[in-house]
C-alpha positions in Angstrom: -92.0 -16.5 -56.8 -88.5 -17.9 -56.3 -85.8 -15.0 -56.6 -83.0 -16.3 -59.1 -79.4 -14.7 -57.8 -77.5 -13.6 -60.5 -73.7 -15.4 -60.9 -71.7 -12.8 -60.5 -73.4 -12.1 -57.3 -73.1 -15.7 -56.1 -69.5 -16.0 -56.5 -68.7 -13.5 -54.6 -71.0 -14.5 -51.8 -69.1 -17.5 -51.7 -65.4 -16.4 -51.7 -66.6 -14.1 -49.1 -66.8 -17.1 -46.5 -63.2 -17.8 -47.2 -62.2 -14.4 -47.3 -60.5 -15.6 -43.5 -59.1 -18.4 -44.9 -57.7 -17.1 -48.5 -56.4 -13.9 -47.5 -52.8 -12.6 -47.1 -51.9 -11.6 -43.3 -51.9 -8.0 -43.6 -48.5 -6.6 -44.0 -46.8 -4.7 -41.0 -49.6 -6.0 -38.2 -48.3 -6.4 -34.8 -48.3 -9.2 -33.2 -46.5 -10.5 -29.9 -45.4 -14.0 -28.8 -43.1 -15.1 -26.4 -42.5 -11.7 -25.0 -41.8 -10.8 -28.3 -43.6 -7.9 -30.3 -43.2 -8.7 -34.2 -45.1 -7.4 -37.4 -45.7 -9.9 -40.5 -44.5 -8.5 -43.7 -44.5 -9.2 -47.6 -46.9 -11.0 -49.2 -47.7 -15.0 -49.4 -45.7 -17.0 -50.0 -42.8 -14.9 -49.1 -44.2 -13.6 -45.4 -41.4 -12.9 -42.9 -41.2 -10.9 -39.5 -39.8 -8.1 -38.1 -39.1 -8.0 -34.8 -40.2 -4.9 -33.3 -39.9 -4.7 -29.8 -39.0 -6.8 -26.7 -41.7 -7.5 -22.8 -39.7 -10.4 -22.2 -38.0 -10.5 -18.9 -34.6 -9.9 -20.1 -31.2 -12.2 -19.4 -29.7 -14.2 -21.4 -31.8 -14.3 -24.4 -31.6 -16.5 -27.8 -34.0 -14.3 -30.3 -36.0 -17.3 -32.4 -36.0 -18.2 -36.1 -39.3 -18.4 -36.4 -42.3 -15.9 -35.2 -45.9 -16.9 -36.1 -45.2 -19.4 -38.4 -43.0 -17.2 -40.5 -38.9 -16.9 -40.9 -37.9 -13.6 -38.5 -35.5 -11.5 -40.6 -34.7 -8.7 -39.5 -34.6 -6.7 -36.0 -36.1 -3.6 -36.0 -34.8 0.5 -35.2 -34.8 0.5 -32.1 -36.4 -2.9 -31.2 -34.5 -3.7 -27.8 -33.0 -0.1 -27.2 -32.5 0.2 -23.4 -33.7 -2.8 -22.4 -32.1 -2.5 -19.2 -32.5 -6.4 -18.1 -30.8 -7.9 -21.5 -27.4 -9.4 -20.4 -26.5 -11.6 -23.5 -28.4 -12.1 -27.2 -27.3 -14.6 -29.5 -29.1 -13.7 -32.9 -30.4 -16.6 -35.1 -29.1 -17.7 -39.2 -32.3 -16.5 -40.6 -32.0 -12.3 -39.3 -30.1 -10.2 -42.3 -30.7 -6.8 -41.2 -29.8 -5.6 -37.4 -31.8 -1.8 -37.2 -30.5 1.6 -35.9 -30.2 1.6 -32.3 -31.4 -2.1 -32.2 -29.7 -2.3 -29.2 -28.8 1.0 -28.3 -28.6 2.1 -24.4 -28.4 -2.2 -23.0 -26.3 -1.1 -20.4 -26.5 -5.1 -18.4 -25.5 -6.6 -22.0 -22.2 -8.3 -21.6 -22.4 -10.0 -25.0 -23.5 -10.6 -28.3 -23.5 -13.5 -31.3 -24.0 -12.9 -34.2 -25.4 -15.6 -36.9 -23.9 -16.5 -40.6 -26.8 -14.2 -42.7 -26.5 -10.8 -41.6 -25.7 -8.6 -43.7 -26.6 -5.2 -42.5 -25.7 -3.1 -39.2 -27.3 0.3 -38.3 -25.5 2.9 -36.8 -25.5 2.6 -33.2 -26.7 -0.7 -33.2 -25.2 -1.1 -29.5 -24.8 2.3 -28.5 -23.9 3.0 -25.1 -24.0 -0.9 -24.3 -21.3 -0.2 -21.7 -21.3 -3.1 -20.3 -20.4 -5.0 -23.4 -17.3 -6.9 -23.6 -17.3 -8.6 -27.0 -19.1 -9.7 -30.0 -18.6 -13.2 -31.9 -19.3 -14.0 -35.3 -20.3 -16.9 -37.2 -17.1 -18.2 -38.8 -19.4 -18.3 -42.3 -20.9 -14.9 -41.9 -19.3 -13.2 -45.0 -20.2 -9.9 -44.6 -18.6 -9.7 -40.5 -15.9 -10.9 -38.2 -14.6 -10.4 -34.4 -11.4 -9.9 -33.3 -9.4 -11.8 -31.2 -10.5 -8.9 -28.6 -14.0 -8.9 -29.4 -13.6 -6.1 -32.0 -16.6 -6.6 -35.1 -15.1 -5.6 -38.1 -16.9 -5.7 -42.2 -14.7 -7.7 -43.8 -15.5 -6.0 -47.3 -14.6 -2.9 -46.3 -11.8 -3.9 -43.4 -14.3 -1.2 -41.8 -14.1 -1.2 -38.1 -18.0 -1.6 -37.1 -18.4 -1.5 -33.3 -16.2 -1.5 -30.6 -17.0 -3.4 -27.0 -18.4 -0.3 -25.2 -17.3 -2.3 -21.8 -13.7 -2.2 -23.1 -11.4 -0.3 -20.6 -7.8 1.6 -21.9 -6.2 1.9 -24.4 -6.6 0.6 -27.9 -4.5 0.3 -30.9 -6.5 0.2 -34.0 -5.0 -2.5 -36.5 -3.3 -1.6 -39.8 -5.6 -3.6 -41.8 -8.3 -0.9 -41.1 -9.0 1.6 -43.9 -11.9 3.5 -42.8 -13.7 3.8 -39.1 -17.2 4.0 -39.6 -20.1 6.0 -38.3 -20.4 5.9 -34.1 -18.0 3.1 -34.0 -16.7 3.7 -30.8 -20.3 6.4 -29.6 -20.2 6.3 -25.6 -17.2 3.7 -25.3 -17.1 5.3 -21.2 -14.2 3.5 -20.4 -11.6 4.2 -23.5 -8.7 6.3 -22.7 -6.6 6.5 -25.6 -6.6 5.6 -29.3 -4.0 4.9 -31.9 -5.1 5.3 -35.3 -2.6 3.7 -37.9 -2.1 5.6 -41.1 -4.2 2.8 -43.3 -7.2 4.9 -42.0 -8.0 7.7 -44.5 -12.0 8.4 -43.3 -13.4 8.7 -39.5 -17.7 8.4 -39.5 -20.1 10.5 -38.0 -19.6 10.4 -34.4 -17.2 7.8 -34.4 -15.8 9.2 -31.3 -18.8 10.9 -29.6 -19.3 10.6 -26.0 -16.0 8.8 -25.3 -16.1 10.7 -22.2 -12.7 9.1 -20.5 -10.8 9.8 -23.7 -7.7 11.5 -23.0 -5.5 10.9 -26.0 -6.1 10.5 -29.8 -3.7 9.9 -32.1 -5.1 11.5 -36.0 -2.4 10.3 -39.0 -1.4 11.9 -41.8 -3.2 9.5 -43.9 -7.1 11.1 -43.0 -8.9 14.4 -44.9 -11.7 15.1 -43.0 -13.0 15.2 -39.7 -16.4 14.5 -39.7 -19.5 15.9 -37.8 -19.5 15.5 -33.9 -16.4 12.9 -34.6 -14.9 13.6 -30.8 -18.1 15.8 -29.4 -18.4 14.9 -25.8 -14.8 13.7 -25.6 -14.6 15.7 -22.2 -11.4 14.6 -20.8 -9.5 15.2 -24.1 -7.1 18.7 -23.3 -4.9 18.9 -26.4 -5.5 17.5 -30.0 -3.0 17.4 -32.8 -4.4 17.9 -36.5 -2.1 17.1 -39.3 -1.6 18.7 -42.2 -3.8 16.1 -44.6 -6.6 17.6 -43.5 -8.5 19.6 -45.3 -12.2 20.2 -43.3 -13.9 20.1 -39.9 -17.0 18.9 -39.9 -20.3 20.7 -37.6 -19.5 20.4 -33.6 -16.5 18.3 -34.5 -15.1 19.0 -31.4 -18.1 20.3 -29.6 -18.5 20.0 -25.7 -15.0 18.7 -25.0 -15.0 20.4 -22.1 -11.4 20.2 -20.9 -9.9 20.9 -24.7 -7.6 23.6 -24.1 -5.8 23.2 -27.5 -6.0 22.7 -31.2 -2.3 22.4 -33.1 -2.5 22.6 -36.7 0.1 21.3 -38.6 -0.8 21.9 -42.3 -2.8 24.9 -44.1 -5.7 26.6 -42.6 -8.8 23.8 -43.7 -12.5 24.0 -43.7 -14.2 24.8 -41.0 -17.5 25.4 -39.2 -18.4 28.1 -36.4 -19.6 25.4 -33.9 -16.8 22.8 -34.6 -15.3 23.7 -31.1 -18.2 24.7 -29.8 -18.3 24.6 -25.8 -14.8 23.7 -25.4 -12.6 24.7 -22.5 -12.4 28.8 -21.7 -9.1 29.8 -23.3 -9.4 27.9 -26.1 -6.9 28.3 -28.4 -6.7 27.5 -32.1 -2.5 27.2 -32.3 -0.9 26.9 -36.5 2.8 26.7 -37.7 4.6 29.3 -38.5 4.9 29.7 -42.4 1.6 27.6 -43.4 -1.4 29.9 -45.0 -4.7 30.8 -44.8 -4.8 31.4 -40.9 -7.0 34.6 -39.2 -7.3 35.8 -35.9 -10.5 34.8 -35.1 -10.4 32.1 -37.5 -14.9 30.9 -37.5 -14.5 33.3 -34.5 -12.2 31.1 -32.3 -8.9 33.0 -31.0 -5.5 31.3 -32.8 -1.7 32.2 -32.3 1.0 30.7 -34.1 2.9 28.1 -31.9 7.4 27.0 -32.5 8.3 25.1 -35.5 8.0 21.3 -34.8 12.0 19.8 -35.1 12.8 18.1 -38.2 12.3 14.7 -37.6 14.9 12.0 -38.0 16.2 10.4 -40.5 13.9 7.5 -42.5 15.9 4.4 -42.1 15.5 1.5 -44.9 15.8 -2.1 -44.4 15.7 -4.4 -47.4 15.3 -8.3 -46.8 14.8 -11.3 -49.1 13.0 -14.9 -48.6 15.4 -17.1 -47.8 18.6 -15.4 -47.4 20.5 -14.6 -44.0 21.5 -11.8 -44.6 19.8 -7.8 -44.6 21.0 -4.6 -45.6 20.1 -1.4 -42.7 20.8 2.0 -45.0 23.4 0.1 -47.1 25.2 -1.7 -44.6 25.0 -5.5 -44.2 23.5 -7.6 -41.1 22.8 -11.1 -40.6 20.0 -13.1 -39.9 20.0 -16.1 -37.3 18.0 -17.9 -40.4 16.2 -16.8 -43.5 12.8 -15.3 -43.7 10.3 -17.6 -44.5 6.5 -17.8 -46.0 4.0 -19.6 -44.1 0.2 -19.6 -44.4 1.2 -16.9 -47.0 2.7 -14.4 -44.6 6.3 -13.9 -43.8 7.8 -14.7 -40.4 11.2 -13.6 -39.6 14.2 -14.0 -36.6 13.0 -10.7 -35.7 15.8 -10.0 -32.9 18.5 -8.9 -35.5 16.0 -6.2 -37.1 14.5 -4.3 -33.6 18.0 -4.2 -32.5 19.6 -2.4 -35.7 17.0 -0.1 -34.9 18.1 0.5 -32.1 14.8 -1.2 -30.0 15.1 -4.6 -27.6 13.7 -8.3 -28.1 13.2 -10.3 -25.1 12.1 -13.6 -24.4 10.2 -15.6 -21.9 10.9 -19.2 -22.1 8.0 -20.0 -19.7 5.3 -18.1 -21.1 6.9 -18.6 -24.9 6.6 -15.6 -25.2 8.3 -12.9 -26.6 8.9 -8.7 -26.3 9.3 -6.4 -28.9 10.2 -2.5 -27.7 10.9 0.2 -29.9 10.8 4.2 -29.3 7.2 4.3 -27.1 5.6 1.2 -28.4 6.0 -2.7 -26.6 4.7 -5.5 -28.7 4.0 -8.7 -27.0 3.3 -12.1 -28.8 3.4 -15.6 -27.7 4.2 -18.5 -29.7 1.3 -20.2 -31.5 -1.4 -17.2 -30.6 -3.0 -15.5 -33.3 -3.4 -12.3 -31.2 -1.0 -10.2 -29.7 -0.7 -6.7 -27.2 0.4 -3.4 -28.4 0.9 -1.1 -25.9 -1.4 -3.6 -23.4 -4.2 -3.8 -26.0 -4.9 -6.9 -27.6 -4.7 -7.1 -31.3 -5.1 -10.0 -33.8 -2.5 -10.8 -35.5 -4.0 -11.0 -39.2 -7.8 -10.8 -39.2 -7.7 -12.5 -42.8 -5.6 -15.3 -41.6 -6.0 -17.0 -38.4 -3.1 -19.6 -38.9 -0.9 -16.3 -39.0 0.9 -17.1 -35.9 4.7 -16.7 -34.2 6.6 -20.0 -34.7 9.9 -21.6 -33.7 11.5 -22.6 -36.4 15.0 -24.6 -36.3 15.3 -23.8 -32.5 14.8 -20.0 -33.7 11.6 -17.6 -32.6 10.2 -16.4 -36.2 7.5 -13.8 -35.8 5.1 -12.4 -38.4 6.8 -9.4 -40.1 4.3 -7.3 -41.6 2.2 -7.2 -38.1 5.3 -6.6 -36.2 6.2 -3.7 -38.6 3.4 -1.8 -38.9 2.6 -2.0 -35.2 5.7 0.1 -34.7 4.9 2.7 -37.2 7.0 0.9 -39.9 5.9 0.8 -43.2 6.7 -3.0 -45.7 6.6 -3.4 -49.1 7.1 -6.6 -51.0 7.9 -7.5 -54.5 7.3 -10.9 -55.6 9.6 -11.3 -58.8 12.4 -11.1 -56.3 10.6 -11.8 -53.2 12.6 -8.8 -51.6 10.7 -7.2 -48.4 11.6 -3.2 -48.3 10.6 -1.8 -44.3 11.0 2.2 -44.4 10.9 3.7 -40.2 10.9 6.8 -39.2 11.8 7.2 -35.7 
């Protein structure tokens, strides 16, 4: 007798063959190809890779779009972390997402580009990448941009991302910054000093950490907190000055700067922890003002003595100039302009000569190199006619990350530099009211 199958059992016999065919890749299965390991993920029809891990033979390296038929998206925590051959990566339009410690610990890679879609940076992305010189951006990414000096900055945020671990000296950070975030400048070997301006009000985790040549950091009055191992492993740093904004310490701050001698407080006793100078120099000393509150000895069990008043600092002087007239007043008293300040590509550019020099600071000019020198107190600007980048103290610094046509001009046979980048760069602060167009620079020398 002829067995009858029942239906139900039939139909699934069937899709059973094309079970191979029908089925979605499983999500998250590694894969490799080209010397690249990647895992599928999502579900059809929106598959796209991961990259995962790297067996290639290093170089110069141009990660691909595509990676088993499907759009690669994103690069993976630590998916090239100290690959030790890598010397340059250029990363495609289709990746969003760049991992934690993507890159960390490249130590050969000299530089990176960066496509128009991502989106998203981990923290220590390129750690310890001391090699690194610069990044470059896609001119439509709208979530990044470079510097001039290779700097990559989040352009929502004007937050200062990653700095070129291979950079050597000094660096001035740029006024446009508001916040530094987390590990920006982690294991930067060769950085010796830092300015930061008073824009910044909030320094990231580790932001500092393992800047091991560091011997000089500049903290404004503008920032609160110090966060957790913000300077740790700075071990050439003797002496740091806190000022009186801020108001905690975060864990191991400070921690393992070896040669720190020196803490000088200039406000109120803040928050603390007991490891926030934890393995600093022996002697250590935790020194406050005379006259501020709050202060122990031990204060979280490190020794502190009061240390001399600081002097009263000199007077604020005032400048007041408007758009178009010659003429500027210096704490009341009238100067004049070679020509009127002007607005171009929606900045204001200036005869800046007259200005530095009622502040008592020097221009100079060098007809060959069209370039000219701004000095005042301990800072020397240099820009150069049509450049959109400049040096501050040797560093180079854009002059407007938001607008690249913000350049020094000549204008009717006179040198007209931008005045809000000049300003600020020598501490000053500029405000502007547009009913009158009147530009108000407060210094304090």
């Amino acid at each position: 007798m002829r067995k009858v199958v029942p239906v139900s059992i039939g139909i699934c016999l069937v899709l059973s063959l094309f079970t191979g065919v029908f089925a979605p890749v499983p999500s998250g299965r590694a894969l490799s190809e080209g010397g690249f390991t990647y895992a599928v993920v999502g579900t059809v029809p929106n598959q796209t890779t991961t990259i995962a891990g790297y067996t290639g033979p290093g170089g110069a390296i141009v990660i691909p779009s595509m990676l088993g038929g499907y759009p690669v998206t994103s690069i993976g925590l630590r998916a090239f972390s100290n690959c030790l051959s890598l010397t340059s990566v250029t990363i495609p339009n289709s990746v969003t997402s760049i991992g934690f410690r993507a890159f960390n610990g490249c130590t050969a890679l000299t530089s990176v580009t960066i496509g128009n879609t991502v989106t998203s940076i981990g923290d220590v992305a390129f750690g310890a990448c001391r090699s690194l010189t610069g990044f470059t951006v896609d001119l439509g990414n709208p979530s990044y941009s470079s510097s001039a000096d290779g700097v990559l900055f989040n352009k929502t945020a004007t937050l200062l991302v990653q700095y070129p671990g291979g950079k050597q000296g000094a660096y001035v950070i740029p006024n446009s910054v508001t916040s530094i975030g987390d590990y920006a400048f982690s294991d930067c070997m060769s950085l010796t000093s830092v300015t930061i301006p008073n824009s910044v009000t909030s320094i990231g985790t580790g932001a500092f950490g393992g800047c091991r040549a560091l011997t000089s950091v500049t903290i404004p009055n503008s920032v609160t907190s110090i966060g957790s191992w913000t300077f740790s492993y700075c071990m050439e740093l003797t002496s740091v000055t806190i000022p009186s904004s801020v108001t905690s310490i975060g864990t191991g701050a400070f921690g393992n700067c070896s040669s720190l001698t020196a803490a000088h407080f200039l406000g109120n006793v803040p928050m603390g922890t007991t490891d926030m100078f934890d393995a600093c120099a022996p002697g250590f000393t935790v020194y406050y003002l005379s006259g501020t509150t709050g202060w122990t000895n031990p204060w979280y069990g490190y020794p502190t003595a009061i240390f001399p008043v600081v002097p009263a600092p000199a007077q604020q002087r005032a400048l007041v100039l408007h758009i178009g007239v010659s003429t500027f007043t210096i704490d009341g008293v009238t100067k004049t302009l070679d020509s009127p300040p002007v607005i171009k590509n929606g900045r204001t550019l200036v005869p800046i000569r007259p200005i530095i020099e009622a502040l008592e600071g020097t221009v100079g000019w060098d007809g060959a190199a069209r370039k000219a020198t701004v000095t005042l107190g301990r800072t020397i600007l240099e820009l150069w006619i049509g450049k959109n980048a400049a040096k501050v103290n040797g560093a180079n610094i854009p002059i407007d990350v938001a607008n690249t046509k913000v350049v020094p001009e000549i204008i009717n046979g006179r040198t007209m530099l931008p005045l809000r980048f000049v300003a600020e760069s020598l501490g000053a602060t500029v405000g502007w009211e547009q009913s009158t167009q009147t530009i108000t620079i407060t210094y304090q020398p």
